[in-house]
PyMOL commands that place a pseudoatom at each C-alpha (Angstrom):
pseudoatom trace, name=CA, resn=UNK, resi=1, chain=A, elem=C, hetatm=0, pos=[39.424, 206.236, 37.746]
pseudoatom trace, name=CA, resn=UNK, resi=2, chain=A, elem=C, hetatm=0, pos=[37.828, 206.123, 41.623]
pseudoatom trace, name=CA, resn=UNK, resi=3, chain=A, elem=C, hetatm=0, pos=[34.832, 208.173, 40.823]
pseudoatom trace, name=CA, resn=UNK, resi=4, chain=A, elem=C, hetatm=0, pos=[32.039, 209.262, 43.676]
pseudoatom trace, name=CA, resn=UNK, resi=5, chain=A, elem=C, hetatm=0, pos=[28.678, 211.089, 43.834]
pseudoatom trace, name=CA, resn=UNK, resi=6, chain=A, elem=C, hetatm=0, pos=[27.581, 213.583, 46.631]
pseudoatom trace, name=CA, resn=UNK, resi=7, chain=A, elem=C, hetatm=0, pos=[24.217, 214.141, 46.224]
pseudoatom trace, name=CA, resn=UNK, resi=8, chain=A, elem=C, hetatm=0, pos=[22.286, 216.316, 47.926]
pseudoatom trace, name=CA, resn=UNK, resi=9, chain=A, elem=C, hetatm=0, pos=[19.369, 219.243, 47.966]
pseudoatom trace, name=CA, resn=UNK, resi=10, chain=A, elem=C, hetatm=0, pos=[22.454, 222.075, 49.390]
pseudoatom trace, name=CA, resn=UNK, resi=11, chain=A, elem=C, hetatm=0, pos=[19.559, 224.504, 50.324]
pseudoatom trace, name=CA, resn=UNK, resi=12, chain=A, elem=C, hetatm=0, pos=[22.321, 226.220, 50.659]
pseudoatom trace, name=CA, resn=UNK, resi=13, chain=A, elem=C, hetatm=0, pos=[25.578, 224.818, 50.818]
pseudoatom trace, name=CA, resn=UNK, resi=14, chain=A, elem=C, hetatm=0, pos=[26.906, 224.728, 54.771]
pseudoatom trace, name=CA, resn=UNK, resi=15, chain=A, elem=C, hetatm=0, pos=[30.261, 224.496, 56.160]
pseudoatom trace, name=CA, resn=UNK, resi=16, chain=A, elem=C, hetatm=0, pos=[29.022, 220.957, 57.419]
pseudoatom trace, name=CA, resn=UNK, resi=17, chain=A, elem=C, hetatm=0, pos=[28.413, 220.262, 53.671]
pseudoatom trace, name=CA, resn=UNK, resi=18, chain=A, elem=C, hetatm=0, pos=[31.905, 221.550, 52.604]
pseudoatom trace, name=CA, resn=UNK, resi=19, chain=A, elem=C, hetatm=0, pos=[33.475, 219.660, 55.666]
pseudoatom trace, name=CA, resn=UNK, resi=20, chain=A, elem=C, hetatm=0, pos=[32.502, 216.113, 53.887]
pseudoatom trace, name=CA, resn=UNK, resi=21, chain=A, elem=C, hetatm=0, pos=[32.996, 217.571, 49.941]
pseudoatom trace, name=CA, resn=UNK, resi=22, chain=A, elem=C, hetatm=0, pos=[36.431, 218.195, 50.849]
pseudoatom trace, name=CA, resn=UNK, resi=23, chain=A, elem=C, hetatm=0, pos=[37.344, 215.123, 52.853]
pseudoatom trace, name=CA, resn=UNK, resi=24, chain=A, elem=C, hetatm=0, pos=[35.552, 212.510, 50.788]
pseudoatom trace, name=CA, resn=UNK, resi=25, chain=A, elem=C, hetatm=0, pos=[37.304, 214.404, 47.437]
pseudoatom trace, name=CA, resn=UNK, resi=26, chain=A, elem=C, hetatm=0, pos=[40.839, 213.102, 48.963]
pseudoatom trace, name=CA, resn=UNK, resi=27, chain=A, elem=C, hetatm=0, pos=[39.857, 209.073, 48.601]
pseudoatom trace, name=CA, resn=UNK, resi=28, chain=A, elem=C, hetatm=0, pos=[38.387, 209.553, 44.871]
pseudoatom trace, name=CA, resn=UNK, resi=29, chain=A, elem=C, hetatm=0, pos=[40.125, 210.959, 41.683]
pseudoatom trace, name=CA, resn=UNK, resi=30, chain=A, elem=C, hetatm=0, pos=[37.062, 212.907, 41.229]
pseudoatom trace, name=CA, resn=UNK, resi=31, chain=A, elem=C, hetatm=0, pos=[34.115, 213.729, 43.194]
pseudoatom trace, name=CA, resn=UNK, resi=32, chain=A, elem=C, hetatm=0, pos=[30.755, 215.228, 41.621]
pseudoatom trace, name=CA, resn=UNK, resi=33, chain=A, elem=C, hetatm=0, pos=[28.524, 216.665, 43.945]
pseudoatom trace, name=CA, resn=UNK, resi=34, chain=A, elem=C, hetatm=0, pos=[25.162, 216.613, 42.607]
pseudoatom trace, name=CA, resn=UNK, resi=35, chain=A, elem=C, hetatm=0, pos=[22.014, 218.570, 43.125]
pseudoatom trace, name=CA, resn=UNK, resi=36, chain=A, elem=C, hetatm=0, pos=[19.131, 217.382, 43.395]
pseudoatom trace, name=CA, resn=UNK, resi=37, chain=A, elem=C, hetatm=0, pos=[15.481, 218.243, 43.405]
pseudoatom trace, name=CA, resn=UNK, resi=38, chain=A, elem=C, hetatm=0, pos=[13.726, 217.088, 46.214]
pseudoatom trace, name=CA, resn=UNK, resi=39, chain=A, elem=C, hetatm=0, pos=[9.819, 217.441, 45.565]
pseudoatom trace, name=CA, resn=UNK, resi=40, chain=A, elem=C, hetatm=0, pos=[9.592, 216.849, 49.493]
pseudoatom trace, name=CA, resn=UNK, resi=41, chain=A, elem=C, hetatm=0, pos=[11.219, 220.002, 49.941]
pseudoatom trace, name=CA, resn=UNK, resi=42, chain=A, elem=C, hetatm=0, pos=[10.169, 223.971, 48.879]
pseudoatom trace, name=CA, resn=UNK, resi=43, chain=A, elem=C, hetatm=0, pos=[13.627, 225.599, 48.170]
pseudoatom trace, name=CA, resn=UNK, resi=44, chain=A, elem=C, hetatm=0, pos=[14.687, 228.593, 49.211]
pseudoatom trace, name=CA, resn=UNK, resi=45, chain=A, elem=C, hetatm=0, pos=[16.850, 228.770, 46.365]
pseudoatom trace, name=CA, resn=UNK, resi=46, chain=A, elem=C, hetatm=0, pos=[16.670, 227.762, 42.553]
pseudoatom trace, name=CA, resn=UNK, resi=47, chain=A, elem=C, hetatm=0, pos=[18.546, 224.762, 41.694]
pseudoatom trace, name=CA, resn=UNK, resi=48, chain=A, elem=C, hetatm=0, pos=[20.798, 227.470, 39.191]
pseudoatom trace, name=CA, resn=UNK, resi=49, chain=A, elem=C, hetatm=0, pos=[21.602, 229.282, 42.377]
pseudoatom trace, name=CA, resn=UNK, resi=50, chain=A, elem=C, hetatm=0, pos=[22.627, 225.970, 44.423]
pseudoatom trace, name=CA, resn=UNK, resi=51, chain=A, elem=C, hetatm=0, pos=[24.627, 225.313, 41.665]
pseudoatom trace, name=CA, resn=UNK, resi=52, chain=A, elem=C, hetatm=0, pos=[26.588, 228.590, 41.764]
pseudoatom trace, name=CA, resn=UNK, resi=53, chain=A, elem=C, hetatm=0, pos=[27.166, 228.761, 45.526]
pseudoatom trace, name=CA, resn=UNK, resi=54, chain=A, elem=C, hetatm=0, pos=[28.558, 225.392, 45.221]
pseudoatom trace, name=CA, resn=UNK, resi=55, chain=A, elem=C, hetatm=0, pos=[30.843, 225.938, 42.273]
pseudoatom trace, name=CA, resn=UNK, resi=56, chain=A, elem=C, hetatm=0, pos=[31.943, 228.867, 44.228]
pseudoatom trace, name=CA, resn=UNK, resi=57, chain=A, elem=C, hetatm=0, pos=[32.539, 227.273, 47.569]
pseudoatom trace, name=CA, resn=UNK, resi=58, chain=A, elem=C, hetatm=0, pos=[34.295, 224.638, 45.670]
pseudoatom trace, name=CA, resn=UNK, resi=59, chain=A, elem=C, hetatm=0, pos=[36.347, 226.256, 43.976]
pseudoatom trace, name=CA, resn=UNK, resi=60, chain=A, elem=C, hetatm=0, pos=[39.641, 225.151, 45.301]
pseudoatom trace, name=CA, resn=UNK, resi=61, chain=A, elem=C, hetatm=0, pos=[39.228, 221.635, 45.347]
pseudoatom trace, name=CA, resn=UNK, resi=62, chain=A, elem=C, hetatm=0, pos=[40.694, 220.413, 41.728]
pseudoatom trace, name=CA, resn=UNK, resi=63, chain=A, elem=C, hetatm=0, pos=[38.914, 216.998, 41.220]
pseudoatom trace, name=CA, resn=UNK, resi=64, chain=A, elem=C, hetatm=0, pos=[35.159, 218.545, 42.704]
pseudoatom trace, name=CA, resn=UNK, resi=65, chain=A, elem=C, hetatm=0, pos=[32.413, 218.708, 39.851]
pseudoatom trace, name=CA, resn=UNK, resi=66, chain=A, elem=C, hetatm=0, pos=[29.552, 219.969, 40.480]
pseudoatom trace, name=CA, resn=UNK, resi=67, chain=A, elem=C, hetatm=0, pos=[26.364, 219.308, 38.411]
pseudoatom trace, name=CA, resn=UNK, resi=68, chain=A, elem=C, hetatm=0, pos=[22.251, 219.021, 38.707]
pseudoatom trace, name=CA, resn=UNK, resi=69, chain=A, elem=C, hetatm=0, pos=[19.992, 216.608, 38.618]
pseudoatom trace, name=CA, resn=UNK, resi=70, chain=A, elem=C, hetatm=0, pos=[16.172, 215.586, 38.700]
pseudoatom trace, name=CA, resn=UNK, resi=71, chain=A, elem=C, hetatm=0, pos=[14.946, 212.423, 38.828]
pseudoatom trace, name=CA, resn=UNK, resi=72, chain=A, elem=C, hetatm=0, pos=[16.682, 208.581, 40.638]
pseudoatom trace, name=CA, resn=UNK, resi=73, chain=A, elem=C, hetatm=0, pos=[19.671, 208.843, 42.556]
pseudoatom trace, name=CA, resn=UNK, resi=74, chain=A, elem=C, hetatm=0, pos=[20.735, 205.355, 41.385]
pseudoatom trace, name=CA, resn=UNK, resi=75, chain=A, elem=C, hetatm=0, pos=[19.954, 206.476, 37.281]
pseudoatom trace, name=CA, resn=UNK, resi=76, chain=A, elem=C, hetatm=0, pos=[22.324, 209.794, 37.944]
pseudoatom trace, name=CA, resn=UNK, resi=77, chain=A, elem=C, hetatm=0, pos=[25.029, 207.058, 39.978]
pseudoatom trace, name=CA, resn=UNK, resi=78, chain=A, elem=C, hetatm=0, pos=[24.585, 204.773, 36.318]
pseudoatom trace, name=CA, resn=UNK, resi=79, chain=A, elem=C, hetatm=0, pos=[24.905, 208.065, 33.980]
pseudoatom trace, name=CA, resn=UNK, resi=80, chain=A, elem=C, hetatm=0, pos=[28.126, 208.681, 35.228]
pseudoatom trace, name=CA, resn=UNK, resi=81, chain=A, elem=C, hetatm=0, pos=[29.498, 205.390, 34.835]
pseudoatom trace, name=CA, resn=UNK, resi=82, chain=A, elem=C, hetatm=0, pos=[30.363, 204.845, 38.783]
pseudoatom trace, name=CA, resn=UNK, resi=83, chain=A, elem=C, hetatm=0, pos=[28.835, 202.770, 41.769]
pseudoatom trace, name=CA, resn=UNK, resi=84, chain=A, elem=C, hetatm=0, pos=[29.895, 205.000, 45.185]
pseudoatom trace, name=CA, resn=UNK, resi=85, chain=A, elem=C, hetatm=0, pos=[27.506, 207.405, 46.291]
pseudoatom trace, name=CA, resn=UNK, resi=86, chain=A, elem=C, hetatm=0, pos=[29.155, 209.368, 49.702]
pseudoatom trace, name=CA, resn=UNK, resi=87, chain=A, elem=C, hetatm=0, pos=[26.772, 210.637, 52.386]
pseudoatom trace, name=CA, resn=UNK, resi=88, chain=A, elem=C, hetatm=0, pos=[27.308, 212.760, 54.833]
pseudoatom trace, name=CA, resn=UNK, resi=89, chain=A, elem=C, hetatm=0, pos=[25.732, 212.594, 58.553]
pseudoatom trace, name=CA, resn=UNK, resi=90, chain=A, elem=C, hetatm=0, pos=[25.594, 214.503, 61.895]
pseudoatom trace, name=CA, resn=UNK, resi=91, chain=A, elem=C, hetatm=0, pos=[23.848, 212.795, 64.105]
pseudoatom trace, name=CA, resn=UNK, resi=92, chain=A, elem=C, hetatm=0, pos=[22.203, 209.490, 64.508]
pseudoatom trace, name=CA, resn=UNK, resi=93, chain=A, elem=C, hetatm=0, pos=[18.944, 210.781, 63.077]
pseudoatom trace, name=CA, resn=UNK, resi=94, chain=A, elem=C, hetatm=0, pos=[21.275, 211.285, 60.031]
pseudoatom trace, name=CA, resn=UNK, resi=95, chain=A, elem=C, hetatm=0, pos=[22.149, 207.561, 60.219]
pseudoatom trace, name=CA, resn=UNK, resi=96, chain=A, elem=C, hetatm=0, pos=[18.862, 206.278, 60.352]
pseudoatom trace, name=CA, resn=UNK, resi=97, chain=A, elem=C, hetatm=0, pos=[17.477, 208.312, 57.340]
pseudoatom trace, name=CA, resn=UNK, resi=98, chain=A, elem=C, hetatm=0, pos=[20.403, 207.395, 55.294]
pseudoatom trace, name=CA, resn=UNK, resi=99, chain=A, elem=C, hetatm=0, pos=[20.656, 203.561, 55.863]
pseudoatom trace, name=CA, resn=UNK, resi=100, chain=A, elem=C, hetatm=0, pos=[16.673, 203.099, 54.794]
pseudoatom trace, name=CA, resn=UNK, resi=101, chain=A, elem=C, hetatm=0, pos=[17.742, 205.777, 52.078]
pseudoatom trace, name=CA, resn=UNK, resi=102, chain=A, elem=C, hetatm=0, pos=[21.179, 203.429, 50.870]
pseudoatom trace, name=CA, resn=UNK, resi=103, chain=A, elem=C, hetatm=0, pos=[19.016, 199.744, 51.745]
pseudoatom trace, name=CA, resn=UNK, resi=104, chain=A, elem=C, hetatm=0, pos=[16.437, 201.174, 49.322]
pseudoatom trace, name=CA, resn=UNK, resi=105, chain=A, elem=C, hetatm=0, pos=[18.983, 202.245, 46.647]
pseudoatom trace, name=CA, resn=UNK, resi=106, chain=A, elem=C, hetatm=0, pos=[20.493, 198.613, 46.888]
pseudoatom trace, name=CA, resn=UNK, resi=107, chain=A, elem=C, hetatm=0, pos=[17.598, 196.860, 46.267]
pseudoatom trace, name=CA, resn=UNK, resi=108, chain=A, elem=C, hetatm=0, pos=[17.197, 198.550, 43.218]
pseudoatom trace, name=CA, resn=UNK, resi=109, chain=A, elem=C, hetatm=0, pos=[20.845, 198.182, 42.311]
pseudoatom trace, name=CA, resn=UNK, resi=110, chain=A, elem=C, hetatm=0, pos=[23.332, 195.920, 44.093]
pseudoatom trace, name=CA, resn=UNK, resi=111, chain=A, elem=C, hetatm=0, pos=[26.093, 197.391, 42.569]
pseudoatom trace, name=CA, resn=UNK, resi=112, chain=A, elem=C, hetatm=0, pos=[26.047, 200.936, 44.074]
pseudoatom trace, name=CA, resn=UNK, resi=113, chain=A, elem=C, hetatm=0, pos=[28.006, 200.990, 47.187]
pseudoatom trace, name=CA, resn=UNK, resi=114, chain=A, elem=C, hetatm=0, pos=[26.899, 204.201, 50.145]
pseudoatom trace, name=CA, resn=UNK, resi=115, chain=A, elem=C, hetatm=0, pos=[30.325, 205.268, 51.945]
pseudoatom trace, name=CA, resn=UNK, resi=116, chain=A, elem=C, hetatm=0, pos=[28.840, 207.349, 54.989]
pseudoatom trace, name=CA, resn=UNK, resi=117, chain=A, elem=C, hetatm=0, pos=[31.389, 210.040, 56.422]
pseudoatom trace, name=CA, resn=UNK, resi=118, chain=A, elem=C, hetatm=0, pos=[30.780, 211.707, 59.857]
pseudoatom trace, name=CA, resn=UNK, resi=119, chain=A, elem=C, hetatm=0, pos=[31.028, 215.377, 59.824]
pseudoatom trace, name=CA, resn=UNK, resi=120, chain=A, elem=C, hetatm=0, pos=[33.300, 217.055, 62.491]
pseudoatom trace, name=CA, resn=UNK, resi=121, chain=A, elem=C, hetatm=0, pos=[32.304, 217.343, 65.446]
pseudoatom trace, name=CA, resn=UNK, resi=122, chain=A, elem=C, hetatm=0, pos=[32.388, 221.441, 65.147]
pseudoatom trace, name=CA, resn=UNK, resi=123, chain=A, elem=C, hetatm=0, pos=[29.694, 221.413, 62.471]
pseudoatom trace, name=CA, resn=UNK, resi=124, chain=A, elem=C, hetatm=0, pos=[27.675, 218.201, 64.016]
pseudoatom trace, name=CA, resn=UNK, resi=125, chain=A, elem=C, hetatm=0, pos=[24.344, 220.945, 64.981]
pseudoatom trace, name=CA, resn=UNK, resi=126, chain=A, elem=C, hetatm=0, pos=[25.091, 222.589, 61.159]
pseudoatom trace, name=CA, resn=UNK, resi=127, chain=A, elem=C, hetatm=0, pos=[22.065, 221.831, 58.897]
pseudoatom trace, name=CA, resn=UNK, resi=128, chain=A, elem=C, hetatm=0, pos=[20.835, 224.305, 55.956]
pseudoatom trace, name=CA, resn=UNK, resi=129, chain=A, elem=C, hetatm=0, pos=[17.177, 224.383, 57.332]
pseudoatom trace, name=CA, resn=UNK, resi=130, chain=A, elem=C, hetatm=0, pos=[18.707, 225.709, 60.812]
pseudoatom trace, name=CA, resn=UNK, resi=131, chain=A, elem=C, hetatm=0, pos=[20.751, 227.942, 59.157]
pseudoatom trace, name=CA, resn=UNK, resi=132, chain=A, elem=C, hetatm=0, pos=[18.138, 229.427, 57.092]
pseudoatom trace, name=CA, resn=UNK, resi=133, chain=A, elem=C, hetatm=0, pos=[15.908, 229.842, 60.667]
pseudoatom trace, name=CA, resn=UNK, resi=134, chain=A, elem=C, hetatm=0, pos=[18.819, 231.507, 61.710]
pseudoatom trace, name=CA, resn=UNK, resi=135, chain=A, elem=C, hetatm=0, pos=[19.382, 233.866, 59.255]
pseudoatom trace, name=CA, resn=UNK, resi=136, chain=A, elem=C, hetatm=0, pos=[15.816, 234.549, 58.643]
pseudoatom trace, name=CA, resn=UNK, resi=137, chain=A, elem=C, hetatm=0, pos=[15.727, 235.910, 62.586]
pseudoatom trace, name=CA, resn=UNK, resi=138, chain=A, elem=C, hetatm=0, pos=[18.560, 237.916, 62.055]
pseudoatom trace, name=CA, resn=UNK, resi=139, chain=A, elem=C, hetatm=0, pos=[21.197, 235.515, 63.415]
pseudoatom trace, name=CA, resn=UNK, resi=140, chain=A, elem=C, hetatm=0, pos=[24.559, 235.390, 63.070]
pseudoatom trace, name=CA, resn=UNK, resi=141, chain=A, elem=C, hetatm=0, pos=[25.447, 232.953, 60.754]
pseudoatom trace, name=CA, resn=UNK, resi=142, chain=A, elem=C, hetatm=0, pos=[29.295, 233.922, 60.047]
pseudoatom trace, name=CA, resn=UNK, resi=143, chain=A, elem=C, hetatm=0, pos=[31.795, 230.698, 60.169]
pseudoatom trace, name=CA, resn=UNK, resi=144, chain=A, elem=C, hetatm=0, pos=[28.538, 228.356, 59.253]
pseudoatom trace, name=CA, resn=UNK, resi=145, chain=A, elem=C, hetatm=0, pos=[28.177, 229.196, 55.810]
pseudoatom trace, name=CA, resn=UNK, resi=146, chain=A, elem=C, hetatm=0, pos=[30.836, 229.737, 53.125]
pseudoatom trace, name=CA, resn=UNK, resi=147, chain=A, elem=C, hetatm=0, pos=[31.454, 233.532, 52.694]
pseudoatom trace, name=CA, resn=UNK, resi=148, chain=A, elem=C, hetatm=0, pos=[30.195, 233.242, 48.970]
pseudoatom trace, name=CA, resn=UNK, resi=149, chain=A, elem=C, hetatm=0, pos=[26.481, 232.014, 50.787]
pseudoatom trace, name=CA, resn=UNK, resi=150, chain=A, elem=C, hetatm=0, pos=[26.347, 234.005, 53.849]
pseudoatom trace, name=CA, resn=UNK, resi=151, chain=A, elem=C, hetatm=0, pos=[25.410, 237.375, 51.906]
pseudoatom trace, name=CA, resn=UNK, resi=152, chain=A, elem=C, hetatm=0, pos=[22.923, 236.191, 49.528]
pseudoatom trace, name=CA, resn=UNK, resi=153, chain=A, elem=C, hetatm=0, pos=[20.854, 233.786, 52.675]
pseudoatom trace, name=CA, resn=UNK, resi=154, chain=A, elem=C, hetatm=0, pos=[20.942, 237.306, 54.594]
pseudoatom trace, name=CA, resn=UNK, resi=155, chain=A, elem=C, hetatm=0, pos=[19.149, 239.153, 51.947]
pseudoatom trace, name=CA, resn=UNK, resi=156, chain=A, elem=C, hetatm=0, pos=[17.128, 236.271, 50.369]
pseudoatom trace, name=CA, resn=UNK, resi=157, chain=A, elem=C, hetatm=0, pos=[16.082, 235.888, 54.065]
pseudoatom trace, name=CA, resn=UNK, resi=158, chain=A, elem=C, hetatm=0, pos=[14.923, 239.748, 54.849]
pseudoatom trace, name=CA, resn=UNK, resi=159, chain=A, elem=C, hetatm=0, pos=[13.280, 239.601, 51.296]
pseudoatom trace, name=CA, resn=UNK, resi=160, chain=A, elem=C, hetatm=0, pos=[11.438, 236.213, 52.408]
pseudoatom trace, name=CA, resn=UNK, resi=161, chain=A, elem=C, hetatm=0, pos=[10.613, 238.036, 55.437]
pseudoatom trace, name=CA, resn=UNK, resi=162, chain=A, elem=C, hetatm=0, pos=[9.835, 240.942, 54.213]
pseudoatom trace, name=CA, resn=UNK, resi=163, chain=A, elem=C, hetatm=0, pos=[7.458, 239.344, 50.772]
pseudoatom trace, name=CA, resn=UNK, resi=164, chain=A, elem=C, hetatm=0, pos=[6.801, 236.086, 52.465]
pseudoatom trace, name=CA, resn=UNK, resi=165, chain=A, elem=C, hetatm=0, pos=[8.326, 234.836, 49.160]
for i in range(1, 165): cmd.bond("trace and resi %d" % i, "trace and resi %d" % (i + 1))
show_as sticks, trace
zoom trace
């Protein structure tokens, strides 16, 4: 069985994201897309929420798992018995981050192979910590988001505004 890993923090889960989910999920037999706790980064959301948006943007696509995870990338890649890890990127910033982030990985374990996808071109400027700006200024954020997300970043975002929490 072709199995793959999408990891990511999905702070929340973007139209950009959902772009490379469901293209990458058509070359593997199944695709798990993994959060992950980044202690470099102060969520907006719980990693139990992530989880939910994504299960619920996901929804339709058969062979997508979706699942949690703290700790190494490459010890989650080994505990599910595969060696691909897909990565998604937007822009050459992206690329840069993402080779140093795949080089590292590989030194620690030759085996695990990166696959980087591009995102389309219509979701290229998409990135969750935009979209949260966005929303949290009362943008519109319709189209970006799955429907499931866009209702819950609204309010969480007046409520942040609002509480500063």
């Amino acid at each position: 069985m072709r199995l793959a890993i999408c990891p990511g923090s999905f702070d929340p889960v973007t139209n950009g994201h959902l772009d490379i989910i469901k293209r990458s999920s058509k070359m593997f037999d199944e695709l798990i897309v993994a959060v992950f706790h980044n202690p470099n980064k102060k969520p907006f959301f719980t990693m139990e929420e992530r989880v939910e948006m994504l299960r619920m943007a996901t929804e339709g696509i058969p062979n997508v798992r979706v699942d949690s995870f703290t700790g190494l990338l490459n010890e989650y890649v080994r505990l599910n018995n595969t060696h691909v890890i897909v990565r998604g990127l937007r822009a050459f910033s992206d690329f840069e981050a993402e080779v140093q982030r795949a080089l590292l990985i590989k030194s620690v374990d030759p085996e695990i192979e990166t696959i980087f996808i591009m995102t389309s071109g219509k979701y290229s400027f998409v990135s969750s910590t935009g979209i949260k700006e966005l929303a949290g200024f009362g943008g519109k954020i319709t189209g970006l988001v799955p429907a499931c997300v866009e209702e819950r970043l609204i309010k969480r975002s007046r409520d942040f505004i609002a509480t500063g929490k």
